[in-house]
N, CA and C of each residue as an Amber inpcrd file, in Angstrom:
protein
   153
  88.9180000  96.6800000 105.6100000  89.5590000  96.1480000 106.7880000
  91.0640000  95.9860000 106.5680000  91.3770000  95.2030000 105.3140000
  92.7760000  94.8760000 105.4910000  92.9730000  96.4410000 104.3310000
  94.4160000  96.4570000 103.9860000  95.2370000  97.2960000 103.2690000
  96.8240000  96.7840000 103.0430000  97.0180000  97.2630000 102.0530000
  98.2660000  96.9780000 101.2470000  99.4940000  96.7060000 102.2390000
  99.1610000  97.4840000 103.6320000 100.6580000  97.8060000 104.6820000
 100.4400000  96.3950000 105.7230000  99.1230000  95.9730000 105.5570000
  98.7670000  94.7320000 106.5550000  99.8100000  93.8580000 106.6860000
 100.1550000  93.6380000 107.8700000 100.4540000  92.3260000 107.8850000
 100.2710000  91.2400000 107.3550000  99.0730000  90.6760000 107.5310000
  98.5880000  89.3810000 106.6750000  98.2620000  89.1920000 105.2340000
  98.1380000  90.2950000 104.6520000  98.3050000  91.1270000 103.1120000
 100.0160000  90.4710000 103.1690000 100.7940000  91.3950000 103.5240000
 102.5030000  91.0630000 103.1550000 102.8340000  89.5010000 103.2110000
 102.2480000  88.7440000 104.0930000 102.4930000  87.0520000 104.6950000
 102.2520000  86.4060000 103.5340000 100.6510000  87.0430000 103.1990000
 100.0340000  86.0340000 101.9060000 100.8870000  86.4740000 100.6830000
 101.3920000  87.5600000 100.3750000 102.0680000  88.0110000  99.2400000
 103.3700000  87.4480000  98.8870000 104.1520000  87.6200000 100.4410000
 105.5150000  86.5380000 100.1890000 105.1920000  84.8630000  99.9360000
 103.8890000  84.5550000 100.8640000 103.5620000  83.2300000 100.5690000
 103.3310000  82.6440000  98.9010000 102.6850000  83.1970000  98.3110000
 102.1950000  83.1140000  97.1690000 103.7070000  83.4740000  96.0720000
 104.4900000  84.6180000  96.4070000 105.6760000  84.5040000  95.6930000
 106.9630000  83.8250000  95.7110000 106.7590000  83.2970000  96.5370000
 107.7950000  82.1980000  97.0350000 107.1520000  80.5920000  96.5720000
 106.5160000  80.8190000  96.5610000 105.3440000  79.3350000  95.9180000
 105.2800000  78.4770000  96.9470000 104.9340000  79.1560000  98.3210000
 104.7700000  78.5740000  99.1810000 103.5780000  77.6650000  99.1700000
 102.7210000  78.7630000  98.7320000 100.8700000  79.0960000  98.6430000
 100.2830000  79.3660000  97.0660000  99.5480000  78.8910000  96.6050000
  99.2710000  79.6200000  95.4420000  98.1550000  80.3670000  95.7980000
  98.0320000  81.3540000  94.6710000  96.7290000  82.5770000  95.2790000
  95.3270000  82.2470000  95.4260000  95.1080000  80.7270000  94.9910000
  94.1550000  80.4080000  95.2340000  93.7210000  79.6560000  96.3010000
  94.3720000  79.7150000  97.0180000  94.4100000  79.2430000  98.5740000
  94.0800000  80.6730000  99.7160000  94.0190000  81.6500000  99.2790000
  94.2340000  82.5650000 100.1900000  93.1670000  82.8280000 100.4110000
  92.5910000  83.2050000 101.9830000  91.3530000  83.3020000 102.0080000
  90.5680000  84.2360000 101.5010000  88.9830000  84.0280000 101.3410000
  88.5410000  84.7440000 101.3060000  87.9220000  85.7340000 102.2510000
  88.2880000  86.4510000 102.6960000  88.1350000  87.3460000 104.1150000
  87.7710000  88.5360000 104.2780000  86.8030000  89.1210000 103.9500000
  86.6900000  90.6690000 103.8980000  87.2390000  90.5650000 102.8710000
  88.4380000  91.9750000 102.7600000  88.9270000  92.1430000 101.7800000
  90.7030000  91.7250000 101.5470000  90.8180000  90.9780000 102.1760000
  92.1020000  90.0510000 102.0360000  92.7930000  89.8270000 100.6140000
  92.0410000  88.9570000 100.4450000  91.9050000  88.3540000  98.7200000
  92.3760000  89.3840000  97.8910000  91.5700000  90.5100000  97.5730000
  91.4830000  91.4810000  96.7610000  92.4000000  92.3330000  97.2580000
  93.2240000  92.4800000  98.0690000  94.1630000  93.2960000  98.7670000
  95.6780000  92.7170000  98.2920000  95.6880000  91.3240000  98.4130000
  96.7010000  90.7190000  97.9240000  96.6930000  90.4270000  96.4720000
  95.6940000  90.5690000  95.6770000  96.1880000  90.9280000  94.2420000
  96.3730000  92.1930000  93.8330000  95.8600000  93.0470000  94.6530000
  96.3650000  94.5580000  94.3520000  97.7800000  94.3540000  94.6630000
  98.3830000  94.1760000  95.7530000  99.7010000  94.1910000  96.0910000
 100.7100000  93.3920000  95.4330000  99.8740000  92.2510000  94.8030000
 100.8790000  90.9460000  94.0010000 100.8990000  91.8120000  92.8300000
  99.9800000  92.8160000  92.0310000 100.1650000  93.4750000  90.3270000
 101.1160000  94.5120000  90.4130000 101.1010000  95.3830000  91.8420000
 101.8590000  96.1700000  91.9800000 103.3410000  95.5840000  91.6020000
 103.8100000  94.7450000  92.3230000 104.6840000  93.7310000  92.5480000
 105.0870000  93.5420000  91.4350000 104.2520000  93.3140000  90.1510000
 104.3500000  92.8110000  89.2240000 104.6640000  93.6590000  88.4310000
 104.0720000  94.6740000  88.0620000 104.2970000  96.1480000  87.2700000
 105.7480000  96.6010000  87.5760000 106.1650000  96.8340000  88.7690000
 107.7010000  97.2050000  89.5150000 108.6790000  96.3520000  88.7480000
 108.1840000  94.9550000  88.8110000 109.4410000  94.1680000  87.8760000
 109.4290000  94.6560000  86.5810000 108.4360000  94.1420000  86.1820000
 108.2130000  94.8620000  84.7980000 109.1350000  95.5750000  84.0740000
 108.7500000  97.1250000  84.9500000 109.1210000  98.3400000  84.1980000
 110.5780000  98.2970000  84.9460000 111.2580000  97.2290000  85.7420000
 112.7590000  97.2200000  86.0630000 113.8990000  97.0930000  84.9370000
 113.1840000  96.1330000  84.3600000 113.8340000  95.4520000  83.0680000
 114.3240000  96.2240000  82.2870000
């Protein structure tokens, strides 16, 4: 249902990186959850290999 380009995927992702939200607040919804840690490692890997 959801995907990486979602809207509510991107909301929860800035939410959670901004420390609005922590990721354990985010629902569990279909595939929400698991959409936004794909997108938060991506996120994460990109910094990473910036350095």
């Amino acid at each position: 249902m959801f995907n990486e380009d979602s809207i509510c995927v991107d909301v929860w992702c800035r939410a959670v990186v901004t420390g609005v939200h922590p990721y354990s607040v985010v629902p569990d919804l279909y595939n929400l959850r698991e959409e936004v840690s794909k997108k938060l490692e991506k996120m994460e890997e990109k910094s990473v290999s910036a350095k």
